[in-house]
PyMOL Python script that loads the backbone (N, CA, C, O; Angstrom):
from pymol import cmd

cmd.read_pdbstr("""\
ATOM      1  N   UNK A   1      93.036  75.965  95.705  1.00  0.00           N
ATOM      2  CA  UNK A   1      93.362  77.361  95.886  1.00  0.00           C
ATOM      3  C   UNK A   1      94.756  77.521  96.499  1.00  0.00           C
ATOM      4  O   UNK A   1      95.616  78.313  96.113  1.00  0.00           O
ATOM      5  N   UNK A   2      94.866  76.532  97.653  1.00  0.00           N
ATOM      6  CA  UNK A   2      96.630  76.750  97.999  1.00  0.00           C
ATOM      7  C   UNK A   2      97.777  76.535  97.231  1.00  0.00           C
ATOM      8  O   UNK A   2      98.864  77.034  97.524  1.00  0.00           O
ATOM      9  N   UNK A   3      97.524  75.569  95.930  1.00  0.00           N
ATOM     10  CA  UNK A   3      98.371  75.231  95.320  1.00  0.00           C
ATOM     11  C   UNK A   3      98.442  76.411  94.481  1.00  0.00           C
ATOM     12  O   UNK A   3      99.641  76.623  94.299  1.00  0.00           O
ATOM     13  N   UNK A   4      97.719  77.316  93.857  1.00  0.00           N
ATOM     14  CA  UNK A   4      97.817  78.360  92.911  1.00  0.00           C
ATOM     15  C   UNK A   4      98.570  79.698  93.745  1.00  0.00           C
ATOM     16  O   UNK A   4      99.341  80.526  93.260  1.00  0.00           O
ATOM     17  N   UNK A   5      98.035  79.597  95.250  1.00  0.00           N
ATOM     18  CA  UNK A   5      98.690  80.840  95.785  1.00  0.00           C
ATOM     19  C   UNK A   5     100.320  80.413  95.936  1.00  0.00           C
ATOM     20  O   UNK A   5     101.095  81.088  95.258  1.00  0.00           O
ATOM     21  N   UNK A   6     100.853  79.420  96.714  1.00  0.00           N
ATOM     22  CA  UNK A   6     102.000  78.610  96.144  1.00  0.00           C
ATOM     23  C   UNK A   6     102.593  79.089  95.195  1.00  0.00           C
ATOM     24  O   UNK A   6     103.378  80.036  95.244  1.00  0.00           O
ATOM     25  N   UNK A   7     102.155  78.257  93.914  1.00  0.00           N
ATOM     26  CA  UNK A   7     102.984  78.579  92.667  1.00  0.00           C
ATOM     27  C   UNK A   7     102.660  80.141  92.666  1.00  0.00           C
ATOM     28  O   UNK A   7     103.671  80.842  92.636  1.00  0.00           O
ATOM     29  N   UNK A   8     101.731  80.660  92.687  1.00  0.00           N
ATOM     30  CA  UNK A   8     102.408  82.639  92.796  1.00  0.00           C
ATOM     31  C   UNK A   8     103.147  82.799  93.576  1.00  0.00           C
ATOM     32  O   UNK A   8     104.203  83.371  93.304  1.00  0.00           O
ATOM     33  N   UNK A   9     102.910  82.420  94.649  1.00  0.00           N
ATOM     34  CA  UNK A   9     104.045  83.029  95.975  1.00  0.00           C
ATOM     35  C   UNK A   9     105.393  83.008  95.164  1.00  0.00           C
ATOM     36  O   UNK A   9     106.124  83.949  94.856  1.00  0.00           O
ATOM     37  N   UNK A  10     105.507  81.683  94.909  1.00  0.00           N
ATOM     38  CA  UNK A  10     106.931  81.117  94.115  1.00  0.00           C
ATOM     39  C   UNK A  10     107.418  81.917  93.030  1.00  0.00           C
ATOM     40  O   UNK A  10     108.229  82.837  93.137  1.00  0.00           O
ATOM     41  N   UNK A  11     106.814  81.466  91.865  1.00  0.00           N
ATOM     42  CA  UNK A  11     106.998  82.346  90.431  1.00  0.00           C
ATOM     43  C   UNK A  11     107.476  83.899  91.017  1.00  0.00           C
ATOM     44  O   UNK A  11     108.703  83.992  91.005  1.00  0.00           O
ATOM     45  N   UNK A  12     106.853  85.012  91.474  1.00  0.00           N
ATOM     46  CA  UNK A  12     107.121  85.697  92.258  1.00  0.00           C
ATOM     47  C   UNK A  12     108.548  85.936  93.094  1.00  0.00           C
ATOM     48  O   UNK A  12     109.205  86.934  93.388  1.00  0.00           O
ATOM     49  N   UNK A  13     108.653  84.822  93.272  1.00  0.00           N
ATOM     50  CA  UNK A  13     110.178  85.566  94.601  1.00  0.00           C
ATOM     51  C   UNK A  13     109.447  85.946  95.738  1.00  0.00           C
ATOM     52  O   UNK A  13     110.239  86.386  96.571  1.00  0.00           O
ATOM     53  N   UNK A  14     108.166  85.977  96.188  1.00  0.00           N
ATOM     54  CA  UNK A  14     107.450  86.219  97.357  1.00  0.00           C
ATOM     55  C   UNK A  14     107.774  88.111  97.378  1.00  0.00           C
ATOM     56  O   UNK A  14     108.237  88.779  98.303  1.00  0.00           O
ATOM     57  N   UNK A  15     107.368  88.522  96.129  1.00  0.00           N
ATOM     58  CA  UNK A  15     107.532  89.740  96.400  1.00  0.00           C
ATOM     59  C   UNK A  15     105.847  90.487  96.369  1.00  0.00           C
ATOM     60  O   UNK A  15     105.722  91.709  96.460  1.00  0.00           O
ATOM     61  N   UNK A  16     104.795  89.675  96.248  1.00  0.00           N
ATOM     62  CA  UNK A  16     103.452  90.047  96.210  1.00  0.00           C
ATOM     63  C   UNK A  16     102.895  89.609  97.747  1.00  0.00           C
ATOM     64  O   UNK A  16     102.450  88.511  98.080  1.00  0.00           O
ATOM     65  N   UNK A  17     103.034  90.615  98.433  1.00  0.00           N
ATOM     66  CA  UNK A  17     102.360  90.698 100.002  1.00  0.00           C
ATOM     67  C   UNK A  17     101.515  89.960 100.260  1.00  0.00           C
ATOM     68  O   UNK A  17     101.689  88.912 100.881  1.00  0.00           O
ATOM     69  N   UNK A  18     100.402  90.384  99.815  1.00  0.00           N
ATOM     70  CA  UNK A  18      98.845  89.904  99.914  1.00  0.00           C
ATOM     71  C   UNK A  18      99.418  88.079  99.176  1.00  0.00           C
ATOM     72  O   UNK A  18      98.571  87.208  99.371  1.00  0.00           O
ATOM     73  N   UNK A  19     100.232  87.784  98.705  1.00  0.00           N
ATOM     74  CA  UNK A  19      99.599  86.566  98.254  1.00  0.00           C
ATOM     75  C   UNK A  19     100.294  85.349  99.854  1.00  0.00           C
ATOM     76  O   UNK A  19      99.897  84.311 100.384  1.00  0.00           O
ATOM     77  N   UNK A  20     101.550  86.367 100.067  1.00  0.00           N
ATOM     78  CA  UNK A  20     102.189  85.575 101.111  1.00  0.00           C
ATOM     79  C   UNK A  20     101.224  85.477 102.367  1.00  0.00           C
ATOM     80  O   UNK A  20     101.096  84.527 103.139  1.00  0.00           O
ATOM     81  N   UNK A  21     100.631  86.608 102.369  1.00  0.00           N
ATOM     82  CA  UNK A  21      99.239  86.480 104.110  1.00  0.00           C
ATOM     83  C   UNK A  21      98.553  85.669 103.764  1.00  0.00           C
ATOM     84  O   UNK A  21      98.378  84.685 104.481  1.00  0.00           O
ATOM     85  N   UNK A  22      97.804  85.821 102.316  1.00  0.00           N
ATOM     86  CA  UNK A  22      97.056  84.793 101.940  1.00  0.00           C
ATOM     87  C   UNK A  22      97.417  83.096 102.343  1.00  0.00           C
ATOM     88  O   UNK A  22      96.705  82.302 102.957  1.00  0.00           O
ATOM     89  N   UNK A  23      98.720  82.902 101.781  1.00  0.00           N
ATOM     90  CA  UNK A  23      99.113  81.233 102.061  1.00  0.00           C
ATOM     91  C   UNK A  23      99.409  81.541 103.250  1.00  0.00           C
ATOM     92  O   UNK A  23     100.212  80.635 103.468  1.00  0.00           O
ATOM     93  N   UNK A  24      99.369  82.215 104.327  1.00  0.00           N
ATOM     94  CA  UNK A  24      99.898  81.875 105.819  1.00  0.00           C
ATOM     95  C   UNK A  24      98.331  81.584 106.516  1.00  0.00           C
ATOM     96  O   UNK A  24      98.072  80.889 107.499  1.00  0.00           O
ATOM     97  N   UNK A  25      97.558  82.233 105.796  1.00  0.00           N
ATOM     98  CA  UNK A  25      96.287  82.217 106.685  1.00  0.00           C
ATOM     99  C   UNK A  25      95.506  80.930 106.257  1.00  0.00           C
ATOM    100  O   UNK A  25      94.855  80.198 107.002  1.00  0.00           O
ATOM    101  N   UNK A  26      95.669  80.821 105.134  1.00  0.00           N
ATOM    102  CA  UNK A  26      94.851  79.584 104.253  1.00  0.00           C
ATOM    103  C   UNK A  26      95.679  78.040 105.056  1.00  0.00           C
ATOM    104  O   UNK A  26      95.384  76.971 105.589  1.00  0.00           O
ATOM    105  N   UNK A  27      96.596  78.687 104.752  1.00  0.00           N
ATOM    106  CA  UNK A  27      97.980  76.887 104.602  1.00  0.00           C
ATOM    107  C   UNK A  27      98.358  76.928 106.817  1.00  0.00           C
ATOM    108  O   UNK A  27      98.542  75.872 107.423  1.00  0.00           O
ATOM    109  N   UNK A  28      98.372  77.904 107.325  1.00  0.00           N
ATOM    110  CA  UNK A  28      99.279  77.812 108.291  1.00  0.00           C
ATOM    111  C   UNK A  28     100.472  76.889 108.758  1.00  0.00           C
ATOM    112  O   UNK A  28     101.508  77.304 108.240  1.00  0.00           O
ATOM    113  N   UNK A  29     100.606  76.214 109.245  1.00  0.00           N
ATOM    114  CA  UNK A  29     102.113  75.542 108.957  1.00  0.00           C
ATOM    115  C   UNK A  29     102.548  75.112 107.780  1.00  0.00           C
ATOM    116  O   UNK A  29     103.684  75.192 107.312  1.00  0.00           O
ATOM    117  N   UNK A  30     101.405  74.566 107.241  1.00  0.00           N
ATOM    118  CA  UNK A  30     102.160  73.723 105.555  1.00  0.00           C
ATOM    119  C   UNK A  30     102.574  74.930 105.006  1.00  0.00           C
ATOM    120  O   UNK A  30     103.469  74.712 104.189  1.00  0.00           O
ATOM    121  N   UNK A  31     102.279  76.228 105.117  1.00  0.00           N
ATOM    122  CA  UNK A  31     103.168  77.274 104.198  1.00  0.00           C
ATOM    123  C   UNK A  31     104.409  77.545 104.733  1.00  0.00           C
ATOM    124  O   UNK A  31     105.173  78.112 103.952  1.00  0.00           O
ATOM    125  N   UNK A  32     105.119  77.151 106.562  1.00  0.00           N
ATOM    126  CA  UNK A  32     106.064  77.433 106.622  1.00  0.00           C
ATOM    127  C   UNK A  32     107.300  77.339 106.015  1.00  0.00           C
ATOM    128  O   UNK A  32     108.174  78.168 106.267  1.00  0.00           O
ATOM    129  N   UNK A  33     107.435  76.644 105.429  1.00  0.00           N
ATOM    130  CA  UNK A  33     108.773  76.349 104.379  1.00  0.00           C
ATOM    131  C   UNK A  33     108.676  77.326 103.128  1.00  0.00           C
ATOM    132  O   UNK A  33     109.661  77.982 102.792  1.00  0.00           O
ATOM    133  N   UNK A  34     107.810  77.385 102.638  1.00  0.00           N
ATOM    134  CA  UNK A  34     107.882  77.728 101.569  1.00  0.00           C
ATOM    135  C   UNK A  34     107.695  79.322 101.812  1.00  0.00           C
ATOM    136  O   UNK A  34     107.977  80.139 100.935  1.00  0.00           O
ATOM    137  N   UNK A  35     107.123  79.735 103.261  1.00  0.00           N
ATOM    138  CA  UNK A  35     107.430  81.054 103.450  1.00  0.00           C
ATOM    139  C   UNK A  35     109.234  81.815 103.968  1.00  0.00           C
ATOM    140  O   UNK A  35     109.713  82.947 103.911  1.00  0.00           O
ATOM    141  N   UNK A  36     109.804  80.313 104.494  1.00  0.00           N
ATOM    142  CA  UNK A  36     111.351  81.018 105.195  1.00  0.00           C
ATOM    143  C   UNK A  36     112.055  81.264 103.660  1.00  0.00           C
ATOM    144  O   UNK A  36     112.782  82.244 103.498  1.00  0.00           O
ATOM    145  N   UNK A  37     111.763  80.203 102.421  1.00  0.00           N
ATOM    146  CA  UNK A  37     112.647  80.092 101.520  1.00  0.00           C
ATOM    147  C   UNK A  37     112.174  81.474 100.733  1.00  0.00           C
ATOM    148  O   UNK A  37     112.980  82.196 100.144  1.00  0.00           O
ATOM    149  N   UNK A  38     110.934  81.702 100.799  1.00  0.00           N
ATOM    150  CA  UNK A  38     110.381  83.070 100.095  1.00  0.00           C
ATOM    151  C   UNK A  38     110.913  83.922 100.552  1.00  0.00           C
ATOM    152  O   UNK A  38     111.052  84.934  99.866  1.00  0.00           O
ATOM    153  N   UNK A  39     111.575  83.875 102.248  1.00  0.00           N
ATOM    154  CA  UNK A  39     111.910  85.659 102.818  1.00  0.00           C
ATOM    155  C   UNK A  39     113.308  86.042 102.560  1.00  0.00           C
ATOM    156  O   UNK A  39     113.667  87.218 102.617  1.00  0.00           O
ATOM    157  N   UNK A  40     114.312  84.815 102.204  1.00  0.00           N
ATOM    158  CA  UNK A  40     115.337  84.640 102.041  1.00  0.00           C
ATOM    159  C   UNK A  40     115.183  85.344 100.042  1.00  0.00           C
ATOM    160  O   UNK A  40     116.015  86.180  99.689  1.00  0.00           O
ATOM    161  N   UNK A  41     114.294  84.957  99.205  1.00  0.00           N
ATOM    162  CA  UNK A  41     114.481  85.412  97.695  1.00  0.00           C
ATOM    163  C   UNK A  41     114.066  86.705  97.796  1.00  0.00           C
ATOM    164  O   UNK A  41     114.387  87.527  96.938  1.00  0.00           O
ATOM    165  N   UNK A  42     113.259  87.045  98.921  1.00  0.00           N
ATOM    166  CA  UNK A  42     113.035  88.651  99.186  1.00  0.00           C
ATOM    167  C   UNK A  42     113.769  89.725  99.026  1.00  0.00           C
ATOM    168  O   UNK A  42     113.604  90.911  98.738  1.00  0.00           O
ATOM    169  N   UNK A  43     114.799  88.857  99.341  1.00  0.00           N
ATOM    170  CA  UNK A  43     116.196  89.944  99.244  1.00  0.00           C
ATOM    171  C   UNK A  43     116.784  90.748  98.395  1.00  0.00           C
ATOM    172  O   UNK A  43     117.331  91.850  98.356  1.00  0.00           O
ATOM    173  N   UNK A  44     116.362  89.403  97.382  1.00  0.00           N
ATOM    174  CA  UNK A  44     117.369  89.891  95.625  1.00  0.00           C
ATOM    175  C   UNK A  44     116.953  91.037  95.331  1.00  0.00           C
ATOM    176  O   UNK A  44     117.751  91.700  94.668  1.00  0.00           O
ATOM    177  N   UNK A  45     115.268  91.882  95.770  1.00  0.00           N
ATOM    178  CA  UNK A  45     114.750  92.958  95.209  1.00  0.00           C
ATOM    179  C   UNK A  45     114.372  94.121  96.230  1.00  0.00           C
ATOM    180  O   UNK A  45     113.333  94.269  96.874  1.00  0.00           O
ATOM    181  N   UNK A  46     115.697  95.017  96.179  1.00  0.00           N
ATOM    182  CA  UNK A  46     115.361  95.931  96.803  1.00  0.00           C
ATOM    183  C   UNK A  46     114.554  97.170  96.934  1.00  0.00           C
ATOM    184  O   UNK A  46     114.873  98.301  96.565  1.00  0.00           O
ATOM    185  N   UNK A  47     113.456  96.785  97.516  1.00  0.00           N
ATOM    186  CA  UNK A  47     112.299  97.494  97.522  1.00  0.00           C
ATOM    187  C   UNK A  47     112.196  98.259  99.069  1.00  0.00           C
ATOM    188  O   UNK A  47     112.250  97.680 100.154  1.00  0.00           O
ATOM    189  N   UNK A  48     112.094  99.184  98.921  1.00  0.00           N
ATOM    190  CA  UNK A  48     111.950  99.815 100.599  1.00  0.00           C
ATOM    191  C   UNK A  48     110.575  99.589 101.432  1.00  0.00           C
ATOM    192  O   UNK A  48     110.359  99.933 102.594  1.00  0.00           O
ATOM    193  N   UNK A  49     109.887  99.062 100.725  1.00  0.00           N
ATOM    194  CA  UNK A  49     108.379  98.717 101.405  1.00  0.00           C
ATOM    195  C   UNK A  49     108.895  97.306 101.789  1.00  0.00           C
ATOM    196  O   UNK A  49     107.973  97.072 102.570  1.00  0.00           O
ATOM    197  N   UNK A  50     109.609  96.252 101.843  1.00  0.00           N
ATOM    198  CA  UNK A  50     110.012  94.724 101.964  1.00  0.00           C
ATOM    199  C   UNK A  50     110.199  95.227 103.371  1.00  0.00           C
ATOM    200  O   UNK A  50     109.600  94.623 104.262  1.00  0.00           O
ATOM    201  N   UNK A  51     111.204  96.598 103.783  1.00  0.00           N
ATOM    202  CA  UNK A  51     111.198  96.617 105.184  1.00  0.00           C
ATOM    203  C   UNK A  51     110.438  96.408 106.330  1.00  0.00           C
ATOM    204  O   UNK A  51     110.738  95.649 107.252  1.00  0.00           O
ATOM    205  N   UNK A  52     109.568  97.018 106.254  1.00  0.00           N
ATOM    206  CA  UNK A  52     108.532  96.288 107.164  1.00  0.00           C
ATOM    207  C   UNK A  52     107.891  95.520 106.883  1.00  0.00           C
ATOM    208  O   UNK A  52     107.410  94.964 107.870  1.00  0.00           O
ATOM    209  N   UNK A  53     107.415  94.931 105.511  1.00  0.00           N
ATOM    210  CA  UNK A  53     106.966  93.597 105.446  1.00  0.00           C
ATOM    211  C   UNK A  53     107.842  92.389 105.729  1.00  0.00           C
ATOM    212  O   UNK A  53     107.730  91.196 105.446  1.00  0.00           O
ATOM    213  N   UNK A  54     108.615  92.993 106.286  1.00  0.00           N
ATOM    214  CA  UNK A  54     109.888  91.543 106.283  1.00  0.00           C
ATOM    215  C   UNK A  54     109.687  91.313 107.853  1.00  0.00           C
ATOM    216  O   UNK A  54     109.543  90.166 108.278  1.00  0.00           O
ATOM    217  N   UNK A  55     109.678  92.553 108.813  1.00  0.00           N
ATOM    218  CA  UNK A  55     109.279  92.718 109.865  1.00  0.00           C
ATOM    219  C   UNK A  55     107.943  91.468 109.965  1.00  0.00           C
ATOM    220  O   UNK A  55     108.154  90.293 110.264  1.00  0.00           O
ATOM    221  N   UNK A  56     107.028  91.857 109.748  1.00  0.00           N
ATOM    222  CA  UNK A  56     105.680  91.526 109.759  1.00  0.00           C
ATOM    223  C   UNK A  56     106.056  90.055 109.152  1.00  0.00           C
ATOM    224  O   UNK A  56     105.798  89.315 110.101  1.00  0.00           O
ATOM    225  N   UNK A  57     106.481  89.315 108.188  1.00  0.00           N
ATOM    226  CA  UNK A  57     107.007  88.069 107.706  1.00  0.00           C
ATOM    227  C   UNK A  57     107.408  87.313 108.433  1.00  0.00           C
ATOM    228  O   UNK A  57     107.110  86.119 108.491  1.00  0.00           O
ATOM    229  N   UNK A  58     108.587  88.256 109.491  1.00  0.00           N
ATOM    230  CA  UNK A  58     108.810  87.042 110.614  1.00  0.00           C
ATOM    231  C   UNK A  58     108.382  86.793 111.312  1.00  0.00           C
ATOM    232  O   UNK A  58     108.681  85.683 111.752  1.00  0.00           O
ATOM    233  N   UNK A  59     107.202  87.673 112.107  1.00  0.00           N
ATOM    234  CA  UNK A  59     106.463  87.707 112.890  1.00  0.00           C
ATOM    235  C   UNK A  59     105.151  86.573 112.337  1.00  0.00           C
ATOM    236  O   UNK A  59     104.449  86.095 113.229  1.00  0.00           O
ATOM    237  N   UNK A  60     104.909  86.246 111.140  1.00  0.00           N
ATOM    238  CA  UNK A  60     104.167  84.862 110.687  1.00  0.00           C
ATOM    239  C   UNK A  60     104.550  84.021 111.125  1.00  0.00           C
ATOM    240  O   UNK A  60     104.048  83.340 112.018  1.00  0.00           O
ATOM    241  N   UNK A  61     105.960  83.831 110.346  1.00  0.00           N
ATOM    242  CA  UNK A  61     107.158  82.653 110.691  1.00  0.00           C
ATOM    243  C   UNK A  61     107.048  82.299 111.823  1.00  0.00           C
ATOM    244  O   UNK A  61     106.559  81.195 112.064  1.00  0.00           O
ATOM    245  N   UNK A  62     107.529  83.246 112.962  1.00  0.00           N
ATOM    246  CA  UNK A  62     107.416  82.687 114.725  1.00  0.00           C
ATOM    247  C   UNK A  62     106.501  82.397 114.851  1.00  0.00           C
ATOM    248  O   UNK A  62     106.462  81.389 115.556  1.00  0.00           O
ATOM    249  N   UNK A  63     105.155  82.879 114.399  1.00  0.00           N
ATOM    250  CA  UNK A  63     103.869  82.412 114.970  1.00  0.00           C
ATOM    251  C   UNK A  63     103.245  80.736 114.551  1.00  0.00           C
ATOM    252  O   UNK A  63     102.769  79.844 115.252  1.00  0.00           O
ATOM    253  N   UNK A  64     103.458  80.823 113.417  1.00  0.00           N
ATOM    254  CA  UNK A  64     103.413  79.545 112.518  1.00  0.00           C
ATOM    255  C   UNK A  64     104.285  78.149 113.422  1.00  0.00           C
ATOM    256  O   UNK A  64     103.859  77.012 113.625  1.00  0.00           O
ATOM    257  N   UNK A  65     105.245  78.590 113.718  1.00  0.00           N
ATOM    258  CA  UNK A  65     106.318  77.822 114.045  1.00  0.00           C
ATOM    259  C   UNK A  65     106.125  77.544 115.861  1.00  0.00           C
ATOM    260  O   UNK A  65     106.584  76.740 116.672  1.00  0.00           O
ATOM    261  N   UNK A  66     105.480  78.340 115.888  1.00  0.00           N
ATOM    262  CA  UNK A  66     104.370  77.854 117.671  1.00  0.00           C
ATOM    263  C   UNK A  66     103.457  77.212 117.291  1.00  0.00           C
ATOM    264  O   UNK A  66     102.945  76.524 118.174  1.00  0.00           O
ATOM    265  N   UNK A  67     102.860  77.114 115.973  1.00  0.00           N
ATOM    266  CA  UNK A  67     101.720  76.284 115.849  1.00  0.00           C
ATOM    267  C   UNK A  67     100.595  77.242 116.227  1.00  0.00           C
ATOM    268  O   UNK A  67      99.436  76.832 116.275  1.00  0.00           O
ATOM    269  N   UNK A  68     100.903  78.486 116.493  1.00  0.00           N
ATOM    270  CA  UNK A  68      99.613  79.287 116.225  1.00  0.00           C
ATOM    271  C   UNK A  68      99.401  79.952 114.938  1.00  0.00           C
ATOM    272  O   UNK A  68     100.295  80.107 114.106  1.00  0.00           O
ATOM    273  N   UNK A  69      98.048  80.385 114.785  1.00  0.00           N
ATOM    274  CA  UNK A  69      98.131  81.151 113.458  1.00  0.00           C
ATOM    275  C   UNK A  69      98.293  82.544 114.031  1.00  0.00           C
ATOM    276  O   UNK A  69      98.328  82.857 115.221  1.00  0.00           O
ATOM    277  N   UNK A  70      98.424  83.648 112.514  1.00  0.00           N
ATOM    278  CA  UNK A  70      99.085  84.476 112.555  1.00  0.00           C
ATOM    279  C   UNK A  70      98.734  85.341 113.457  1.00  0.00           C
ATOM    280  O   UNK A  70      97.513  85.488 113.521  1.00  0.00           O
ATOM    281  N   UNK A  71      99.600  86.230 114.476  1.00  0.00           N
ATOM    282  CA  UNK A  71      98.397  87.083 115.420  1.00  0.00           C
ATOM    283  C   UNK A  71      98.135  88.207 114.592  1.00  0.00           C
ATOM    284  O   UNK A  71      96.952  88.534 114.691  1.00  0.00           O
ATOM    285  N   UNK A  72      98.658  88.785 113.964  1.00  0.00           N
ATOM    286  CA  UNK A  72      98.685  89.915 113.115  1.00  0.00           C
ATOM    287  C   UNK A  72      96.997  90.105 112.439  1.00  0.00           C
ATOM    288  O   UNK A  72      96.019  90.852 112.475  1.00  0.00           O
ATOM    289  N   UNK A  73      97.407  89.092 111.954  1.00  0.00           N
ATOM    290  CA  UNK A  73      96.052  88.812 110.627  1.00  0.00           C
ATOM    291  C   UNK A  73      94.724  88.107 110.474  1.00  0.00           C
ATOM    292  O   UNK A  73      93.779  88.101 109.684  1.00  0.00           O
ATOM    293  N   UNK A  74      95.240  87.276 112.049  1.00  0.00           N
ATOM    294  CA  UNK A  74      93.661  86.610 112.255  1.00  0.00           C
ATOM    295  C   UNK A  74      92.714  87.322 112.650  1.00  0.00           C
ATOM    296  O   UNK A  74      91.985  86.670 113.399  1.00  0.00           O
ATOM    297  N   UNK A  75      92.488  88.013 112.552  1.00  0.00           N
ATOM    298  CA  UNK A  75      91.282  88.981 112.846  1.00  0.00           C
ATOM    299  C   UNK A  75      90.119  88.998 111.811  1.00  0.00           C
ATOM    300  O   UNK A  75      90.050  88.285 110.810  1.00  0.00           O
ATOM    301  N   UNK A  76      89.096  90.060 112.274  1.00  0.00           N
ATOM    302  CA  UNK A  76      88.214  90.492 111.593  1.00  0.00           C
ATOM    303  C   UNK A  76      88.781  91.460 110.574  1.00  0.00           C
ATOM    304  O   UNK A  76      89.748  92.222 110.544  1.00  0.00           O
ATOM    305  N   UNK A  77      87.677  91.090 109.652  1.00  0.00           N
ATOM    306  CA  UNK A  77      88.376  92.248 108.145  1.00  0.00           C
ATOM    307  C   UNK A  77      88.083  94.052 108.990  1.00  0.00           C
ATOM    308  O   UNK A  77      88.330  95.010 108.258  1.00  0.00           O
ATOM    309  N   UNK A  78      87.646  94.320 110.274  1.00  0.00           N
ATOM    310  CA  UNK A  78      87.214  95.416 110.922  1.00  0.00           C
ATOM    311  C   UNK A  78      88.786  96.102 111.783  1.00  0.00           C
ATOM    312  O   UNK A  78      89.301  97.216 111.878  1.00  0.00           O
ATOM    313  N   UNK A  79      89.076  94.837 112.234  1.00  0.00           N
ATOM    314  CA  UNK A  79      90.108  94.960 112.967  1.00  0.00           C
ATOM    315  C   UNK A  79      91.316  95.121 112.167  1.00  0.00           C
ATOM    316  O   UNK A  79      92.126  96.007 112.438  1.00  0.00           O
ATOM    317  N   UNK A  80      91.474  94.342 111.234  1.00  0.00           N
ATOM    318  CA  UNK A  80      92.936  94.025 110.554  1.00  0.00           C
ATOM    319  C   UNK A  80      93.381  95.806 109.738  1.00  0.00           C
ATOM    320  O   UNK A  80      94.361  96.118 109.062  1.00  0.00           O
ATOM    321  N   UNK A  81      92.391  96.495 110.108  1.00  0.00           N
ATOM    322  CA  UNK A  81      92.712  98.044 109.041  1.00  0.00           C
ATOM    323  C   UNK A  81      92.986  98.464 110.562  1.00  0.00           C
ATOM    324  O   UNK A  81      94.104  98.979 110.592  1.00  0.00           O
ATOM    325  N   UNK A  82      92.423  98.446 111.798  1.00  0.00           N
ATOM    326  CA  UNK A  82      93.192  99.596 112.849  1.00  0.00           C
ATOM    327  C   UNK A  82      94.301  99.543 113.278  1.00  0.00           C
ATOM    328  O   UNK A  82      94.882  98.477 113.479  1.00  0.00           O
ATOM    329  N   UNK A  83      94.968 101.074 113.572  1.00  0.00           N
ATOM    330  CA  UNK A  83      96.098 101.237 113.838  1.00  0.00           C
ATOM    331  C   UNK A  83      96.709 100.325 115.283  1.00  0.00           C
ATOM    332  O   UNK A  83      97.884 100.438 115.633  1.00  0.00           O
TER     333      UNK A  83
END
""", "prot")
cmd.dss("prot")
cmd.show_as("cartoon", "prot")
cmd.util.cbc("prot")
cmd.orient("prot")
């Protein structure tokens, strides 16, 4: 399953959200690389929603890169919808 979210993340340009949380939550560090090189192809497509997902992206990145998983997203599927 990580290798397929991967090659989407990739093929993609990391412009499909859900697939990038997906490999951060599944992979946690082993996706770090392949998430800095994804936030960097983010760029080429200017989309005004990337803004705060780019926000929220680095905030993986740092977390990943402590060796914790994500604080954002580890939650309950209850929690992860409140404001």
């Amino acid at each position: 399953m990580s290798e397929a979210l991967r090659a989407s993340a990739v093929r993609r340009d990391g412009q499909d959200w859900a697939t990038l949380v997906y490999l951060a939550v599944l992979e946690k560090g082993a996706a770090l690389e392949t998430l800095k090189s994804l936030k960097v192809r983010r760029m080429r497509y200017p989309e005004p929603r990337f803004g705060t997902q780019d926000e929220e992206l680095s905030s993986i990145i740092a977390d990943l890169s402590a060796g914790h998983a994500p604080a954002r997203i580890d939650v309950t599927p209850d929690e992860l919808f409140e404001p």
